[in-house]
C-alpha positions as CSV (number, residue, x, y, z in Angstrom):
1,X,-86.1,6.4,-0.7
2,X,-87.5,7.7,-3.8
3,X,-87.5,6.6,-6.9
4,X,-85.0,8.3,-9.5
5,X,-86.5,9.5,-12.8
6,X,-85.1,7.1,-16.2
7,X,-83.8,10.7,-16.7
8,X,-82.1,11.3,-14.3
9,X,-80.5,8.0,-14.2
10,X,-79.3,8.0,-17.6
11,X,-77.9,11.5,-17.2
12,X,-75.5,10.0,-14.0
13,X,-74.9,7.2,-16.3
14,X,-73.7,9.2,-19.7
15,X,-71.7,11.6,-17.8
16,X,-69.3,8.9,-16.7
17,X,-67.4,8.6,-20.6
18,X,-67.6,12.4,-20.3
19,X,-65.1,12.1,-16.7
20,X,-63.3,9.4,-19.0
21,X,-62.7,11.9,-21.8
22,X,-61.7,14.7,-19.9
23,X,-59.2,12.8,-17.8
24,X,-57.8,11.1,-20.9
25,X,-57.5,14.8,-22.4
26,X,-56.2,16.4,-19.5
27,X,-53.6,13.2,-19.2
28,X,-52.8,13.3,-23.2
29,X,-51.9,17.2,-22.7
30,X,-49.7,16.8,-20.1
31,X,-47.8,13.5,-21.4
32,X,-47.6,14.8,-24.9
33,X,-50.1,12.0,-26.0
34,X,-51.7,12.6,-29.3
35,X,-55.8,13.1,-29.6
36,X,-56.7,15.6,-27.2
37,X,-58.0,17.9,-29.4
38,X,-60.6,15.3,-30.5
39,X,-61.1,13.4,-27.0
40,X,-61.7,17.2,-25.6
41,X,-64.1,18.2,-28.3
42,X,-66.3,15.2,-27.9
43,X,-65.9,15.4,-24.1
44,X,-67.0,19.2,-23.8
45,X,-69.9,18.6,-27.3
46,X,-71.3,15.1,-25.7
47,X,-71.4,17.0,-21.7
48,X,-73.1,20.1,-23.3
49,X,-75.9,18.0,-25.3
50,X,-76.6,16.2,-21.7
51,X,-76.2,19.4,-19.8
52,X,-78.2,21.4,-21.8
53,X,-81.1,19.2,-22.8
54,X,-81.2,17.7,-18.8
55,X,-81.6,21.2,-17.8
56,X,-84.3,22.2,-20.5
57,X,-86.3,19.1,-19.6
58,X,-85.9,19.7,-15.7
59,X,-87.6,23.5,-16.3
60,X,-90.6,22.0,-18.4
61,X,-91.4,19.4,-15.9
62,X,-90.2,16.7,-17.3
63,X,-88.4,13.6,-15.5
64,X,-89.3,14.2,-12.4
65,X,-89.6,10.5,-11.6
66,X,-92.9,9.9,-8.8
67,X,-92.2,13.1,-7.1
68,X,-91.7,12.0,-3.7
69,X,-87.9,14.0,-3.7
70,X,-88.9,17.2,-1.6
71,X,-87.3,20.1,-2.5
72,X,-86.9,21.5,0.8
73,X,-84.1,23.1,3.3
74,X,-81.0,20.9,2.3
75,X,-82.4,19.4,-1.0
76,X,-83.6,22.5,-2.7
77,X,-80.0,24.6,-1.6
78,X,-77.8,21.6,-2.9
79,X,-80.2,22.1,-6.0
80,X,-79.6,25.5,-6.3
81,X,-75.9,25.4,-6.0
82,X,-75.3,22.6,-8.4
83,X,-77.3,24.4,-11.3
84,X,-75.3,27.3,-10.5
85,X,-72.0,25.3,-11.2
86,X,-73.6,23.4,-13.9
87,X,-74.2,26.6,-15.6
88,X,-70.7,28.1,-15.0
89,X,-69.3,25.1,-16.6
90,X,-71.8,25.4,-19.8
91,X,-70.3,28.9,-20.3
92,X,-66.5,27.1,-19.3
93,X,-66.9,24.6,-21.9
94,X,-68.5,27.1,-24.7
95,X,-65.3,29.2,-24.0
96,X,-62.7,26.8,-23.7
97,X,-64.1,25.5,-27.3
98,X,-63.6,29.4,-28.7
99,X,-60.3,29.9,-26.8
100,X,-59.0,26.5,-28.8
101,X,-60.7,27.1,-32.1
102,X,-58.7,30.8,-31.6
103,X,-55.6,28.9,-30.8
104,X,-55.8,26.6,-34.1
105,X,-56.1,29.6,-35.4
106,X,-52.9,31.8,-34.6
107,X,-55.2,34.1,-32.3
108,X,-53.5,35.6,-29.6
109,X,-56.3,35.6,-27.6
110,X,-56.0,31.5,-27.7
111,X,-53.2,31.9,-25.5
112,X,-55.9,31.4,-22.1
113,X,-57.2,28.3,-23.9
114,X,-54.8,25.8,-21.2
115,X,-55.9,28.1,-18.0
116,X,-59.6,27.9,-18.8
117,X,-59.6,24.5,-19.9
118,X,-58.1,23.8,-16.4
119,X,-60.5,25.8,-14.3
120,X,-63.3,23.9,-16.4
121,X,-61.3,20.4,-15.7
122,X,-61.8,20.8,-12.0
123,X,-65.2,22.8,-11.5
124,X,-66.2,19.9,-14.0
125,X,-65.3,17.4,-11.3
126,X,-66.6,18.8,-8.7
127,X,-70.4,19.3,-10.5
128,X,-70.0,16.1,-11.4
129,X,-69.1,14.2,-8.6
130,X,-71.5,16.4,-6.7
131,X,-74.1,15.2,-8.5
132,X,-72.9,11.5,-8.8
133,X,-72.6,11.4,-4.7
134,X,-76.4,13.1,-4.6
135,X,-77.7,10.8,-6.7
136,X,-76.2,7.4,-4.9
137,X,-77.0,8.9,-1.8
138,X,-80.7,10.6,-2.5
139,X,-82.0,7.4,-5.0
140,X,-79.4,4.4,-4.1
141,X,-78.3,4.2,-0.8
């Protein structure tokens, strides 16, 4: 088993208030609780800070932990698919912010602000969970 990078450990470990966040906005929406505009915007601001500066540091070489995690056949795909998800929810979260910023606003075009932000609610959940499970599995288990 390799060892994980402190990297990547920390990133498995700060995404979990971001799940806690998104289900607590997606919960306050649907209940009529009050908050979800703030719980949301720190939930999609704090996931894009990780996101982005994980996946910055992972194209420089950096955290790689002792580099005994081959990326080969199974490893490298799994890779390859979860970055592409990670990156359609980056450009989910950036315009679920602009659809509810428009929607504050009056703009009709705010009106797609609920459908996105549930399309980026579940591809969230299954990028992260994806990643959770490959990191338990790959570096715990």
């Amino acid at each position: 088993m390799p060892d994980p990078s402190l990297v990547s450990t920390l990133i498995a470990v700060a995404l979990i208030p971001v799940a806690i966040l998104f289900t607590y906005t997606l919960l306050s929406v649907r209940k009529g609780w009050k908050h979800h505009r703030l719980t949301g915007l720190i939930a999609i601001i704090w996931d894009l800070t990780i996101s982005i500066g994980y996946m910055v540091l992972r194209s420089v070489g950096g955290g790689v932990g002792d580099g005994s995690l081959e990326l080969t056949g199974g490893v490298l795909a799994y890779f390859i698919i979860h970055g592409i998800l990670a990156s359609i929810v980056i450009v989910l979260e950036l315009l679920t912010l602009f659809l509810g910023w428009s929607k504050m606003k009056g703009n009709e075009v705010g009106k797609w602000h609920g459908k996105v932000s549930n399309v980026l609610f579940f591809l969230w959940w299954v990028t992260f969970l994806s990643g959770e499970v490959f990191y338990v599995v790959h570096y715990l288990l």
